[in-house]
Backbone bond lengths (Angstrom), bond angles and torsions (degrees), N, CA, C in turn:
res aa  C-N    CA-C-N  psi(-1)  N-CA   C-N-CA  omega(-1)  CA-C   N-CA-C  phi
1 X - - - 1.450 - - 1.527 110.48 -
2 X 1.266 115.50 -32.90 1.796 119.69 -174.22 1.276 120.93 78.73
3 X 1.486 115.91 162.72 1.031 122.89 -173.37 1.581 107.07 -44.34
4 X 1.685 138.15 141.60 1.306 122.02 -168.97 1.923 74.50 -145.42
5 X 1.437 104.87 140.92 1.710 109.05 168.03 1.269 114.73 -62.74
6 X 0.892 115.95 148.24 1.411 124.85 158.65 1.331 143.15 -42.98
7 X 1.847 95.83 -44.30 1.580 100.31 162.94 1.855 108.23 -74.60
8 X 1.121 110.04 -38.84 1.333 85.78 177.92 1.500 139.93 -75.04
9 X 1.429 101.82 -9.27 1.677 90.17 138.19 1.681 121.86 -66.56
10 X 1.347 95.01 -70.24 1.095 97.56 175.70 1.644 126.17 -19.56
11 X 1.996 125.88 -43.44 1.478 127.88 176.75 0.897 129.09 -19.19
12 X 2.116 102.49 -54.84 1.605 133.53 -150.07 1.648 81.09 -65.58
13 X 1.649 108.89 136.20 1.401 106.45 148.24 1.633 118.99 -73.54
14 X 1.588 136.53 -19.84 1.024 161.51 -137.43 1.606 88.27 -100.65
15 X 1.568 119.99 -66.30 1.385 113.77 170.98 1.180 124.33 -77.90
16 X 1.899 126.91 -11.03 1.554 117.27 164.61 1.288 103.70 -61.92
17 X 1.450 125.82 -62.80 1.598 124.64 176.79 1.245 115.60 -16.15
18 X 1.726 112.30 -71.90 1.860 124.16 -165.41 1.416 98.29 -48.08
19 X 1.582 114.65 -45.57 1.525 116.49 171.70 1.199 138.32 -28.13
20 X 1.525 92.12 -53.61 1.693 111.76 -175.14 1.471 95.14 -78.36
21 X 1.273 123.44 -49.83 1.728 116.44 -170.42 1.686 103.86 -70.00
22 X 1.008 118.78 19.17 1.196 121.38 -165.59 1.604 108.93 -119.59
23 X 1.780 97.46 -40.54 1.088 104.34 168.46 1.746 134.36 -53.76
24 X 1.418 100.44 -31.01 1.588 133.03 178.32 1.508 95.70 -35.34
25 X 1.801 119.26 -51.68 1.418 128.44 -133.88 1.650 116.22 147.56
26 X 1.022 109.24 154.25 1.880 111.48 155.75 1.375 112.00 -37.36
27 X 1.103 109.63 141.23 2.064 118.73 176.19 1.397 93.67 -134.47
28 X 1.481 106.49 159.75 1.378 93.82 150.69 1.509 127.42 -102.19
29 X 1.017 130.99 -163.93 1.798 111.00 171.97 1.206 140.29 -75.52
30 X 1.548 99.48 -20.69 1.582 118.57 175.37 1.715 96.40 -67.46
31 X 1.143 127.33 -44.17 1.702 126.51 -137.75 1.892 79.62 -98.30
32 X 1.421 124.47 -37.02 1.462 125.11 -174.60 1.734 101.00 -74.69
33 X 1.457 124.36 -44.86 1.288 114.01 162.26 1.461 144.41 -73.17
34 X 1.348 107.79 -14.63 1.738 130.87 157.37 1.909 95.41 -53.60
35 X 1.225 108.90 -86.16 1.739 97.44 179.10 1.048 138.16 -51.25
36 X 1.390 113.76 -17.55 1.710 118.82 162.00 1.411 112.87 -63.63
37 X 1.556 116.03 -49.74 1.102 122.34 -144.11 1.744 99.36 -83.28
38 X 1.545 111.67 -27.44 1.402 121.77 -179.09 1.318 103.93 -73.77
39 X 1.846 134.11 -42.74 1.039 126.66 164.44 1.243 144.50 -45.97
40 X 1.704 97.77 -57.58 1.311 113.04 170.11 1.369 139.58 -102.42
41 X 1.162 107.34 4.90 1.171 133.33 157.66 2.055 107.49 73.17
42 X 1.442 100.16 48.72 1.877 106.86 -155.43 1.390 88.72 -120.25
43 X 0.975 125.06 129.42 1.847 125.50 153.68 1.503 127.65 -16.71
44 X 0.922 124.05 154.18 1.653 136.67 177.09 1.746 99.44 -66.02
45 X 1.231 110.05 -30.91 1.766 110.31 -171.66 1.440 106.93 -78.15
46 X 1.648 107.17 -50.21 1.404 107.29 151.76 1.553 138.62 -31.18
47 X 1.410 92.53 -63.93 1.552 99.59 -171.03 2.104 102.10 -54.41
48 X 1.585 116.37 -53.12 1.025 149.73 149.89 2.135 105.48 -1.79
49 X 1.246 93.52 -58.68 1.431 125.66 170.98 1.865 117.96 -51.11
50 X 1.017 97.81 -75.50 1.199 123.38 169.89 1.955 116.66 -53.10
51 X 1.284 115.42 -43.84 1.229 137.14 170.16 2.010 97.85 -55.77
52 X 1.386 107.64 -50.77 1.114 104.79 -165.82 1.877 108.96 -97.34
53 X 0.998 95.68 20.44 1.293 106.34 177.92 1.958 110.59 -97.18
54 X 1.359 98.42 -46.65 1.187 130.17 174.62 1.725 115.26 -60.99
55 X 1.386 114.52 -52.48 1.296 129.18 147.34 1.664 130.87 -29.71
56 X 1.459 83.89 -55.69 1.397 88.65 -162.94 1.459 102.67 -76.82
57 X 1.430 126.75 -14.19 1.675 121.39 -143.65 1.693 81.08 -131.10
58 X 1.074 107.59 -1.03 1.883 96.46 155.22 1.883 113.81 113.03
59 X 1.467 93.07 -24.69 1.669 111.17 -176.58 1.134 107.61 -43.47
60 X 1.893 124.44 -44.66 1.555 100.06 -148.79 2.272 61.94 -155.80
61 X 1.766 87.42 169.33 1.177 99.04 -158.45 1.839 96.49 -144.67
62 X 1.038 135.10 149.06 1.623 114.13 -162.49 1.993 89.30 -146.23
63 X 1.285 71.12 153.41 1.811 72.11 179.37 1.675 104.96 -135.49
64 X 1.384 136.07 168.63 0.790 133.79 169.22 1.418 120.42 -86.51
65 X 1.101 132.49 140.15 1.343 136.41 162.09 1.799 124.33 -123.54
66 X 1.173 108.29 75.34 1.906 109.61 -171.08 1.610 99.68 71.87
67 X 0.908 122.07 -115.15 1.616 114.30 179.27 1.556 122.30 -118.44
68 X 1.492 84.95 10.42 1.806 103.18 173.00 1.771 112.21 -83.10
69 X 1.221 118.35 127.07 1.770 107.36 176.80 1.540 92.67 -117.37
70 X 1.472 106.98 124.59 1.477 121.06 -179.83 1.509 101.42 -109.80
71 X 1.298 113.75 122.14 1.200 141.78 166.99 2.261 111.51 -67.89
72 X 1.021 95.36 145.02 1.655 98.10 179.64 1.925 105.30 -160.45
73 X 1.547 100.89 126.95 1.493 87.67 176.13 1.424 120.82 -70.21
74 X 1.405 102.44 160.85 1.933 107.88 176.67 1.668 90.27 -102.34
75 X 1.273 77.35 145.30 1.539 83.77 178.12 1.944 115.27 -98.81
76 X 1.341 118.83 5.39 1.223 131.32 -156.82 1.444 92.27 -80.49
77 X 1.415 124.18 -59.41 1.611 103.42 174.63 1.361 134.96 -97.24
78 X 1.175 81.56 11.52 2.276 96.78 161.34 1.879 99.59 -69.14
79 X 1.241 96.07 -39.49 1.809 104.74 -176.31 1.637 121.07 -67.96
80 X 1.654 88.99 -32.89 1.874 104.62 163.84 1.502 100.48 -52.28
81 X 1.090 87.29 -68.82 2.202 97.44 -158.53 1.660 114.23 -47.81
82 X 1.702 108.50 -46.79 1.379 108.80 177.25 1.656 101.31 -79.96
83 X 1.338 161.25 -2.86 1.165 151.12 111.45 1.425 121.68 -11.67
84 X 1.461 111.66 -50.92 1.723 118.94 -167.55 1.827 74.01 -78.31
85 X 1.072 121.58 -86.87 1.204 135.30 -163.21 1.793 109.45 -10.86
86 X 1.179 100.87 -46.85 1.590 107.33 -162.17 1.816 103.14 -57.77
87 X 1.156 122.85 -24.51 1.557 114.84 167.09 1.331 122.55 -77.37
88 X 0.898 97.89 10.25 1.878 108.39 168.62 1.530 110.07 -124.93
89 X 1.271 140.90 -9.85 1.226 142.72 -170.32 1.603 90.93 -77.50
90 X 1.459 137.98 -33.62 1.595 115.17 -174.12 1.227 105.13 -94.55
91 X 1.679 132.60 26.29 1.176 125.39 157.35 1.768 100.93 -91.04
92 X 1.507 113.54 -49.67 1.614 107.23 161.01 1.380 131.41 -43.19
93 X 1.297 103.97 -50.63 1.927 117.61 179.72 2.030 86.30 -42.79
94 X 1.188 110.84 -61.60 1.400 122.34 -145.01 1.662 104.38 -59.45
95 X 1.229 106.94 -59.24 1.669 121.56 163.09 1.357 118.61 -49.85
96 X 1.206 129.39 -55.04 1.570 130.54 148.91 1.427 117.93 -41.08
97 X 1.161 139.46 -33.29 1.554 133.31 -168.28 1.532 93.28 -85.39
98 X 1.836 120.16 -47.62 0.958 117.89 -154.11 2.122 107.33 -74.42
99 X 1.538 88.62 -42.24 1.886 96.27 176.58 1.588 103.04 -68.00
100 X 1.199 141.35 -15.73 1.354 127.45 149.37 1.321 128.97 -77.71
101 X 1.537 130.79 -12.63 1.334 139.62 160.99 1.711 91.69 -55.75
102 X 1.492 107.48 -70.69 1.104 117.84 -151.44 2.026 111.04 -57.57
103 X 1.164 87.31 -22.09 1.428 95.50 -178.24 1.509 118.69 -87.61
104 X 1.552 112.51 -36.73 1.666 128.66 163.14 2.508 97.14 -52.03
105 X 1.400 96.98 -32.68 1.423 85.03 -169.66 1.233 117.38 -87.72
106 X 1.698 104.60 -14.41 2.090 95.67 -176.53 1.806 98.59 -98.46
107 X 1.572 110.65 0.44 1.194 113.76 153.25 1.393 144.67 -68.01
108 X 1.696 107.57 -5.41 1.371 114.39 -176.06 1.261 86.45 -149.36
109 X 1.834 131.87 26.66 1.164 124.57 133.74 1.565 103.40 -83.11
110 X 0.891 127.69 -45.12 1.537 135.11 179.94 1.472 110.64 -26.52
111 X 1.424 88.59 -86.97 1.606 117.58 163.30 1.844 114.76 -15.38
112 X 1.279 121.05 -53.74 1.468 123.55 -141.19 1.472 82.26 -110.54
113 X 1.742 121.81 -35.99 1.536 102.20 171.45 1.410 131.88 -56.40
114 X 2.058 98.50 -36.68 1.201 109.70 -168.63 1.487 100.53 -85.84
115 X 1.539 137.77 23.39 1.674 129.32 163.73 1.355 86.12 -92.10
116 X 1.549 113.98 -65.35 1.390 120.88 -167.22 1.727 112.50 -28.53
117 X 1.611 102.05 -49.20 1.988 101.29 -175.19 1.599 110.52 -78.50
118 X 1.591 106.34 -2.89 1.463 92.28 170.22 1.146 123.33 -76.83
119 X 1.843 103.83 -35.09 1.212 114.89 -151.02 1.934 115.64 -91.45
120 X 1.705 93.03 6.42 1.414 116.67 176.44 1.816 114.24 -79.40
């Protein structure tokens, strides 16, 4: 298949989902394709698809159990993505510090109006 990015696994809403149900713990594939398939309303071959998409590009890793194959995420390129990510986190830090200034300040505008209307 080749090297494939990360976000573009990552795009599929279909494989962020398996992700998140994935995140829970081990599943097996039947119980990870039952909630896809109720969600999104996509085939078992589909869901099937997607599983092996995830597989193949490193996300999630499946093992056999008797005739059960339990799926489990890797965490190795979740660690890529929040890596890329981290050069953009002090544009968030920055916006976050500032909408909590701003919010600490209409909080003790609040405050000083509502003595002021008592004291009327």
């Amino acid at each position: 298949m080749g090297r494939v990015h990360a976000f573009d696994v990552l795009g599929d809403p279909v494989r962020r989902r398996i992700l998140e149900l994935l995140a829970a713990g081990e599943q097996a594939s039947g119980e990870v394709s039952a909630v896809i398939r109720d969600e999104f309303g996509i085939s078992q071959p589909a869901v099937s698809q997607h599983l092996k998409v995830l597989r193949e590009s490193g996300f999630a890793s499946v093992r056999a159990d008797g005739t059960r194959r339990l799926y489990a995420v890797e965490t190795a390129p979740l660690r890529e993505v929040d890596a890329w990510l981290e050069r953009f986190r002090a544009f968030w830090d920055q916006r976050l510090d500032a909408l909590g200034t701003e919010l600490a300040r209409g909080k003790r505008e609040r405050r000083t109006q509502g003595e002021v209307s008592e004291d009327e």
